[in-house]
C-alpha positions as CSV (number, residue, x, y, z in Angstrom):
1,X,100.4,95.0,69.4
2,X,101.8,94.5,72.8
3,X,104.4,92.6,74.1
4,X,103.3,90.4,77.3
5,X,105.4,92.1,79.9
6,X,103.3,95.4,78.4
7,X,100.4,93.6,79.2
8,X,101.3,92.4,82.8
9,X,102.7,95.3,83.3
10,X,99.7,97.7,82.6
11,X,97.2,95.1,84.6
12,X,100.0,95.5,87.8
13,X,99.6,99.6,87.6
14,X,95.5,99.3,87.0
15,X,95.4,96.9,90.1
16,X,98.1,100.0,91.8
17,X,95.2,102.4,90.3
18,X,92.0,100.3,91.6
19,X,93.3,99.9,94.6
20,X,94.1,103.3,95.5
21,X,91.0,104.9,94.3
22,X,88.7,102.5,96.4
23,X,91.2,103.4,99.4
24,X,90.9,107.1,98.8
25,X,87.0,106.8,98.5
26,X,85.8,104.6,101.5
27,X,88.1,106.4,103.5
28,X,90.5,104.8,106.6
29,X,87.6,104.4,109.1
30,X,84.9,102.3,106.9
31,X,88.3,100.8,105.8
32,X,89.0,99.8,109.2
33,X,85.2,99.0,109.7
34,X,84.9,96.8,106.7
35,X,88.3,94.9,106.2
36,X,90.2,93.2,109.0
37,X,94.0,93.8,109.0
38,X,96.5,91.4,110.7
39,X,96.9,92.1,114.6
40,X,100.6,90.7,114.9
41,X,103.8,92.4,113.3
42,X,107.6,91.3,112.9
43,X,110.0,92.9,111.2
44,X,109.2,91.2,108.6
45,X,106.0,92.1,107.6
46,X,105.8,95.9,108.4
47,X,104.4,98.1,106.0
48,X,105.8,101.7,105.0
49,X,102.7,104.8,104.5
50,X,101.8,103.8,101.0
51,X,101.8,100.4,101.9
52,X,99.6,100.6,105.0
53,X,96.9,103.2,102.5
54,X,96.9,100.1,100.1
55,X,96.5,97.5,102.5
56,X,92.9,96.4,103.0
57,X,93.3,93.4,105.2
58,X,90.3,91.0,104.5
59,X,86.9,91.4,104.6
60,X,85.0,90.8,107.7
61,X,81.6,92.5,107.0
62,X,79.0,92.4,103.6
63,X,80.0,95.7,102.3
64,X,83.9,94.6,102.4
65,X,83.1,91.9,100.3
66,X,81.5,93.7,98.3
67,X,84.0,96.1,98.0
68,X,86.3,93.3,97.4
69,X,83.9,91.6,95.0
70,X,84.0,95.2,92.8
71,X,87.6,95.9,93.1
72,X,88.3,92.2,91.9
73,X,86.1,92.8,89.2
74,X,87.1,96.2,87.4
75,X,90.9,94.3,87.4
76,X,89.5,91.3,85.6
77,X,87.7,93.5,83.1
78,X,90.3,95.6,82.0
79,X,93.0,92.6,82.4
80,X,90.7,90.5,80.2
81,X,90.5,94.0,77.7
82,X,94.3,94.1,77.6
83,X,94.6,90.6,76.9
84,X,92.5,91.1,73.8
85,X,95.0,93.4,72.3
């Protein structure tokens, strides 16, 4: 049986894991077609390269909510699995 912190832990490095993948797949130019990213930056909010691969932004077309609709759904299915345990 696992501990909690297991569990919240393994859902963080599935969302890591989801998130990537779906990055990797659609690719930085439907990315940038699908998902709307913030237009102003402080210092505050910069991103560093992994950051800026994982960032989608939010959807602004069908297909990115869609996108966003799947992504939300394989982390709720496999959090809900681990929760189970």
């Amino acid at each position: 049986m696992l501990s909690i912190e297991m569990k919240i832990l393994i859902c963080f490095v599935w969302a890591f894991i989801v998130f990537f993948i779906t990055a990797l797949i659609i690719g930085a130019e439907r990315k940038s077609q699908w998902f709307q990213k913030r237009r102003k930056y402080s210092w505050f909010n910069r991103r560093g390269i992994i950051s800026e691969v994982l960032h989608f932004g939010y959807p602004k077309t069908k297909e990115g909510y869609g996108i966003t609709g799947v992504m939300a759904l394989a982390i709720g299915i496999v959090s809900y699995a681990i929760c189970q345990l």
